[in-house]
Residue, then its C-alpha position, 0 to 999 in steps of 0.5 A: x499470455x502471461x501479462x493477461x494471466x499475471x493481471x487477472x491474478x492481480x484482479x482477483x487479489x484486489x477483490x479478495x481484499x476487504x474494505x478496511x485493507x483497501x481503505x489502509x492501502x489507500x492511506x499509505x498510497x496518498x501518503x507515498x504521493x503527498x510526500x508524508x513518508x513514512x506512513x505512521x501508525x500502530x495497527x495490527x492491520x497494516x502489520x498483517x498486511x505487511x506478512x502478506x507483502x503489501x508493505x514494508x517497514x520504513x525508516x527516515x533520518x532527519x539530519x540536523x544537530x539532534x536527528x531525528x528517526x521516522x519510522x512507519x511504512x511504505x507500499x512494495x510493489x505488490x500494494x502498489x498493484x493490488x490497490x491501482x487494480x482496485x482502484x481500475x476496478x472501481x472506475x470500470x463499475x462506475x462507467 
């Protein structure tokens, strides 16, 4: 009964989002996927996003005899979840 109650919850907070937050989510999954950690970008959006937990900050040391720092974002475990049950919900609408 908690598993049910736990994904309903996870349903609703992918609805709740708008479509820019959805589309940003995105972004940093196909990156997560595609190997281009972290995801880089200065938008106030995924700032806000991480307040809300659905990523965090991310660095990245290329060694090498000058290293180089990447910094950007990842996905947590709650962005994770809140873009894959969007994503379900979507293939549900279209079928």
């Amino acid at each position: 009964a908690q598993g049910a109650s736990e994904e309903g919850r996870r349903h609703e907070e992918a609805q709740g989002m708008n479509a820019r937050e959805l589309r940003t989510l995105g972004a940093m999954f196909a990156a997560e996927v595609e190997g281009r950690l972290p995801y880089q970008t200065k938008s106030k959006l995924v700032r806000k996003l991480a307040d809300e937990g659905y990523c965090e900050p991310m660095e990245i040391t290329l060694p090498g005899r000058f290293p180089v720092v990447l910094t950007g974002w990842r996905l947590t475990l709650r962005g994770h979840t809140t873009y894959c049950y969007n994503c379900a919900a979507d293939e549900k609408a279209e079928a």
